[in-house]
Structure formats: structure tokens, C-alpha cells
N, C-alpha and C positions, 0 to 999 in steps of 0.2 A: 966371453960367455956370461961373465958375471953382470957386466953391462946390460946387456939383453935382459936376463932374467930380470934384471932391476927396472927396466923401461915396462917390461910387461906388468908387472906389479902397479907399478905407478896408473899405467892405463886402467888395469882393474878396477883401482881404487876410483880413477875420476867418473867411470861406468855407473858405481855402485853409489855413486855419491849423485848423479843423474836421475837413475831411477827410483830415489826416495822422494814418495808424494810431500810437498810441504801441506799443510793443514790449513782451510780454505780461512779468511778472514771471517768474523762474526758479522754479519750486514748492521750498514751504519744505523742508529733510530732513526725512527721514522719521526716526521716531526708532527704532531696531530693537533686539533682544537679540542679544548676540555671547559666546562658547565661545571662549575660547583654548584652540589642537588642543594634547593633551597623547597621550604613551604612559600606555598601561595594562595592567598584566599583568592575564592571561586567569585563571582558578583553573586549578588543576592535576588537575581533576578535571572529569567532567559525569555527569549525572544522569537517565535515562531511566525513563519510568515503561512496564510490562511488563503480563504475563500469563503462568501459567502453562500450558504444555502437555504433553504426551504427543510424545515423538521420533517415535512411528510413531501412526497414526491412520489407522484404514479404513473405508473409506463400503462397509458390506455392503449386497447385492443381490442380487436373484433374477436366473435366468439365462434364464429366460421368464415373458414376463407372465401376469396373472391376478387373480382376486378373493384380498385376503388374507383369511383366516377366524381366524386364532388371531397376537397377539403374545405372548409369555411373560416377554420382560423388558421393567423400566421405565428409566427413565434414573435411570444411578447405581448399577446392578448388577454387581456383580463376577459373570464368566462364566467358564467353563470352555472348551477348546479340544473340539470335537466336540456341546458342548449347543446342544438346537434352540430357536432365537431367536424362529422364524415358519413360518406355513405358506399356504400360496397353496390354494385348492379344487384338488385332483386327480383330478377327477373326469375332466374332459376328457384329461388325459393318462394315466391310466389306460384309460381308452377305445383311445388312440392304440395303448399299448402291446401291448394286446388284440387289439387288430385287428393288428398286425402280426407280433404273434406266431404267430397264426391263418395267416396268408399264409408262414410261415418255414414250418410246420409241412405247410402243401401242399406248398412247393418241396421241403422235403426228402423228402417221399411221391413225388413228382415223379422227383426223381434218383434215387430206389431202386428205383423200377419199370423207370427205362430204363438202369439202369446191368443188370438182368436181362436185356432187352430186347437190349441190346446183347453181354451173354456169348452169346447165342445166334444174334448175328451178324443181327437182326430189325431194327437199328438203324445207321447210321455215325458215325462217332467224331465227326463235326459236328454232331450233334445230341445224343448224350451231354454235349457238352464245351457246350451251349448250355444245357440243365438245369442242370451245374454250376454256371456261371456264374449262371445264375438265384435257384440254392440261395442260396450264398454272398453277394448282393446282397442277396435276402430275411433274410438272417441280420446281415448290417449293420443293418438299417433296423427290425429287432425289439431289435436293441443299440441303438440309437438313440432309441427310445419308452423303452426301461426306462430309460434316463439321462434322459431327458426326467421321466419320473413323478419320478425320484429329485428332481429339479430345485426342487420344489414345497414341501420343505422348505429351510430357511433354518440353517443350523448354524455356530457360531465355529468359523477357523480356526486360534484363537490365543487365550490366556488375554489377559483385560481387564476394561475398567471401562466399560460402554457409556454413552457421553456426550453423543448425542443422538438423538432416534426423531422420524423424518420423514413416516410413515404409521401409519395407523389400521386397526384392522381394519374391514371393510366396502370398502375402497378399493382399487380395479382401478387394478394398477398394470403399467409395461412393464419389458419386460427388461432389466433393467442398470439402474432405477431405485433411487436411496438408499434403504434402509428404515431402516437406523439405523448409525450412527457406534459405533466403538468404539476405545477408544486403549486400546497396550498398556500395561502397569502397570509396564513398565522405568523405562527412564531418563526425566527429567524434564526439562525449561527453559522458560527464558524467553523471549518473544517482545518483543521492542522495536521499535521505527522510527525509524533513524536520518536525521539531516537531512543532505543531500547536505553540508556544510561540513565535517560529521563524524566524515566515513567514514572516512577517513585516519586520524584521530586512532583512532577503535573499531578498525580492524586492527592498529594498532601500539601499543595499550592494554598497561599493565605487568600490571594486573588488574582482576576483577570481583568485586562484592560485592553479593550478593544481598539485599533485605532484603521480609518482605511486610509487607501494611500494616496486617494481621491483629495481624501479631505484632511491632511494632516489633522488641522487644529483641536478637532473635536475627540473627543475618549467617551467610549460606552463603556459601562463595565458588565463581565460578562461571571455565567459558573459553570462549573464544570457538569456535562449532560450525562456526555456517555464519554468513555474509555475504551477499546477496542481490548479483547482480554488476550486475541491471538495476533503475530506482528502481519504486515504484508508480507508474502515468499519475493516478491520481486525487491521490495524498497527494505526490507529489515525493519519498519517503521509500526508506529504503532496509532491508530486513527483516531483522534478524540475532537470529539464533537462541544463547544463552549457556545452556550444559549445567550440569546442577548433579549432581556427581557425590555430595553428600553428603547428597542427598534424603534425606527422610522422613516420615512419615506424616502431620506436619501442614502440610505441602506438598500440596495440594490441587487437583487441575486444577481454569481457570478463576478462582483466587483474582489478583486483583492484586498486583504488586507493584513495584518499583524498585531499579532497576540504577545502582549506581556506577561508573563506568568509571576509574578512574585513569591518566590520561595525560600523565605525568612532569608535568618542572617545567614553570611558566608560559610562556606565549607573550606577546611583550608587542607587542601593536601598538596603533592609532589607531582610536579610536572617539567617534563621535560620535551627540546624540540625532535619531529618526526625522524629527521635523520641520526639520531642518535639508538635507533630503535632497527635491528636486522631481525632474520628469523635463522636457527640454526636448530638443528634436531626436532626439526618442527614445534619450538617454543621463541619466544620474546625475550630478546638478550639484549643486554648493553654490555658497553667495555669500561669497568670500572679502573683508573688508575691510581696505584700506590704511590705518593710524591716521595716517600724514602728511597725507594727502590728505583723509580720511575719506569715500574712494567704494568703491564695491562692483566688484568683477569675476566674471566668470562663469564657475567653475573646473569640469569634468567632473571627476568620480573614479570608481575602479571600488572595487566595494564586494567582502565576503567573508562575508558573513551577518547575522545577526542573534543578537545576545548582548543577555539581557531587554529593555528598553524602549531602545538603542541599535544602530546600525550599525559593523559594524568597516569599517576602510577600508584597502583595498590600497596604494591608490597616487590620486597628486593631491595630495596634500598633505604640511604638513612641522609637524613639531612647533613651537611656539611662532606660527602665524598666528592672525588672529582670521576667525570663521566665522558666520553669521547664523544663531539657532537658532529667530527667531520673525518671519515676517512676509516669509520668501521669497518668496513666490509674488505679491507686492507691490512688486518692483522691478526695475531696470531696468538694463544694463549703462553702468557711467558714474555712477549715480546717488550723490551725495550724501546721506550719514546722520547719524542723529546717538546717539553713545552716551551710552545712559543714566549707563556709570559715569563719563563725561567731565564731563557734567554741561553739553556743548553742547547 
């Protein structure tokens, strides 16, 4: 009996000895790449790639609609101020003008018989003065058709280089519709898009140096025209127009080119590569490492752009930390690593 009770016991005990959880291991470190945070000067320059344009450029148009019948220029045509470009069918407003020349010429037959009517006292002055008025109305509105006929042709109002045609002839089009672009042959520049980071630096640029890409060799130098004050919604960019006052003929609208901006001496701040940069709590974090400890913390920064394949950084950080640049988005605050150059 005593047996027994002894063997039960024993089994108890190997039961209870079973069902104690052992306590999970800590996961090994992870082994990560680290960037000790360094200053870097910025160049003293930046480089926008352009386009050349025309300062002034007008989207010509007719002033009432209609079938066009005739274009006379192509794109790429030097024009003259007064040469006719297009012509709409005039038919119908020839028509208009007709008839209401036709109606001017009763009113005025109109007032000259009761303006008799009324020297003979056959008439009163309120009914004279109602003819008048009559005439004078019909006389607007026969002024009115003839500007309308004239309307039908299409003429420069300005010497140019017509740079794009938007309709065909055959094509009914409405009033105030483009039919073709024409930029004036003055002044010249370049169009760029600057990135919001930049704009600062482009307004208080020392200078500009044109170059196309056409023509390596040559450098114009150019200033600053205009500055766009609101970005594009689409590009985030910002539009600045650089005048090239020593244009010349092999400056070309529409030719590419690229803008040097010279923006004094270097700026030197804290940049680091893209992959070192997650988002978490909807802010800009890196993962700072302690080399005493060798664990990770989870540092916000606020950043200032993008310069080539790196982020510059405002603020969060300090020159000489170590920084995770591979494997962020794989760890945890607190967590234990291990560096490659330690050789843990």
C-alpha cells in the first residue's frame, strides 16, 4: 500500500513538473547597417533643367463663331502685324450686315419724311423725336453687322513667330476659340520648376547661366524675371521665368535647356540615405543606436528636402550618432542589434 501511494506521488510530481511553461528565449539581435550622422556641405550651386519661351505669347481668336475656310500660316512662320492668318465663311454675316443696312436706310427715309411732315406743323415734336430715335438705333445695329462681317477675318496684332495652330480648316469653331498661338520675337527665357526647398535659395541667387543642350559650348547669362508666388497643385513646383537679355538667333523657342543657379557659398547641414527614413505615427523617424547598450530608439526628425539619392535633415539629430540605414522597418523600440562593424 505504501508502494502505491509512493508511485502516485512520484507521478504527480513528474505531471507538475510538465506542465510548468519554461520562459520563451529573448530573440537573437538583429544584425542591422548604421551611418554615423555627419555635416555635409551642400554645392554652391543648383541646376534646373528649362525650356525656352517667348515673354509674350497670344492665343489668337475669332470674335464670333463659324466654319473656317482658309488658314495661310503654318507653325514656325514669321508674321507681320496686320497679315491675315484665317478666315471664318462670311457669308452669314454678310447676310446680317445687308439686312441691316437695308433697315438703317428705311429709318433714315423714315426721319426725313417726318422731319418735312413736321416743318409743316402735320406732326408733333413726339413723334419726330421717335423716328429719330428710331434712325439712330437702326444706325448702331448696321454698325454692328459691318463689325461683325469684319470679324470673319483673323489678322496679327503684332509681328511673331506663330508657334502653335489648333484648328483646321473645315472646322466650326466658337467665338473666343484658340486658332493658333503666336509668341512675339522680342525678349526670350527660360521656363524652370523649382522645388518648394529652393525657392529661397532661386530668389536670392548671385547668378544665372544659361546653357542649351543643343549647343553645349556656349553660356548666356540670364536674371531672374518672375517667380511664380503659388506652387503647381499637380508638380508641387514652383514657376520661374529667367530673361536672357543676350538672346540670339540660335536660341530657339521650345529648344531645351539648363539653368545654373549660383547660390553663394555652401550650406552645410545633416543628410542622410532615403532608406534610413520610415513614417510612424504619421511623423519622420529614424532609429537611433546606443553603441553602449547596443539597442535602438525611436527618434522623430523633421526633414528639408531631398538632395540626390539622400534626405537633409533639419533637426532631431546631432552630428556623430549612429543611425540605422537598412532594416528599419524591422524593429522595435528597445530592441537589441548587432553591428556589422563590431563584429557582435
Amino acid at each position: 500500500m505504501k508502494a502505491a501511494r509512493h508511485l502516485t506521488a512520484c507521478l504527480a510530481l513528474l505531471l507538475l513538473a510538465g506542465c510548468t511553461q519554461r520562459e520563451a528565449p529573448s530573440p537573437p539581435p538583429r544584425t542591422v547597417r548604421v551611418l554615423k550622422v555627419g555635416a555635409a556641405a551642400l554645392p554652391g550651386n543648383l541646376t534646373f533643367p528649362g525650356e525656352v519661351y517667348a515673354r509674350y505669347e497670344s492665343r489668337l481668336a475669332f470674335r464670333l463663331g463659324g466654319k473656317l475656310i482658309q488658314r495661310r500660316v503654318d507653325v514656325g512662320a514669321r508674321i507681320k502685324r496686320g497679315q491675315v492668318l484665317a478666315r471664318l465663311d462670311a457669308q452669314d454675316a454678310a447676310l446680317n450686315a445687308a439686312q441691316a443696312e437695308a433697315a438703317r436706310a428705311l429709318a433714315e427715309a423714315e426721319a426725313k419724311r417726318y422731319r418735312e411732315l413736321y416743318a409743316k406743323k402735320f406732326v408733333s415734336q413726339a413723334v419726330l423725336d421717335a423716328k429719330e430715335t428710331a434712325l439712330k438705333t437702326a444706325e448702331t445695329q448696321a454698325g454692328m453687322a459691318r463689325n461683325q462681317a469684319g470679324y470673319t477675318t483673323l489678322a496679327a496684332d503684332r509681328d511673331g513667330v506663330v508657334t502653335a495652330i489648333e484648328v483646321e480648316a473645315g472646322q466650326v469653331v466658337a467665338a473666343g476659340q484658340t486658332v493658333l498661338r503666336v509668341a512675339e520675337g522680342g525678349e526670350i527665357e527660360i521656363l524652370i520648376a523649382v522645388p518648394e526647398a529652393d525657392v529661397e535659395k532661386v530668389r536670392r541667387a548671385e547668378s544665372f547661366n544659361i546653357v542649351l543642350n543643343s549647343l553645349p559650348g556656349r553660356v548666356w547669362t540670364g536674371r531672374l524675371r518672375e517667380l511664380s508666388p503659388a506652387a503647381d497643385p499637380a508638380t508641387r513646383t514652383f514657376a520661374a521665368r529667367i530673361s536672357v537679355p543676350e538672346a540670339d538667333e540660335s536660341m530657339r523657342l521650345g529648344m531645351s535647356a539648363r539653368v545654373e543657379v549660383k547660390v553663394g557659398g555652401g550650406e552645410t547641414v545633416l543628410r542622410l540615405p532615403l532608406s534610413a527614413f520610415f513614417t510612424r505615427d504619421e511623423r519622420t523617424n529614424v532609429w537611433v543606436v546606443d553603441p553602449a547598450t547596443q539597442t535602438v530608439t525611436l527618434t522623430p526628425v523633421e526633414t528639408d528636402g531631398v538632395v540626390d539619392n539622400e534626405m537633409r535633415v533639419k533637426s532631431g539629430l546631432q552630428p556623430g550618432q549612429l543611425v540605422v540605414t537598412a532594416g528599419a522597418s524591422l524593429l522595435d523600440p528597445g530592441q537589441k542589434v548587432r553591428l556589422p562593424e563590431s563584429g557582435q
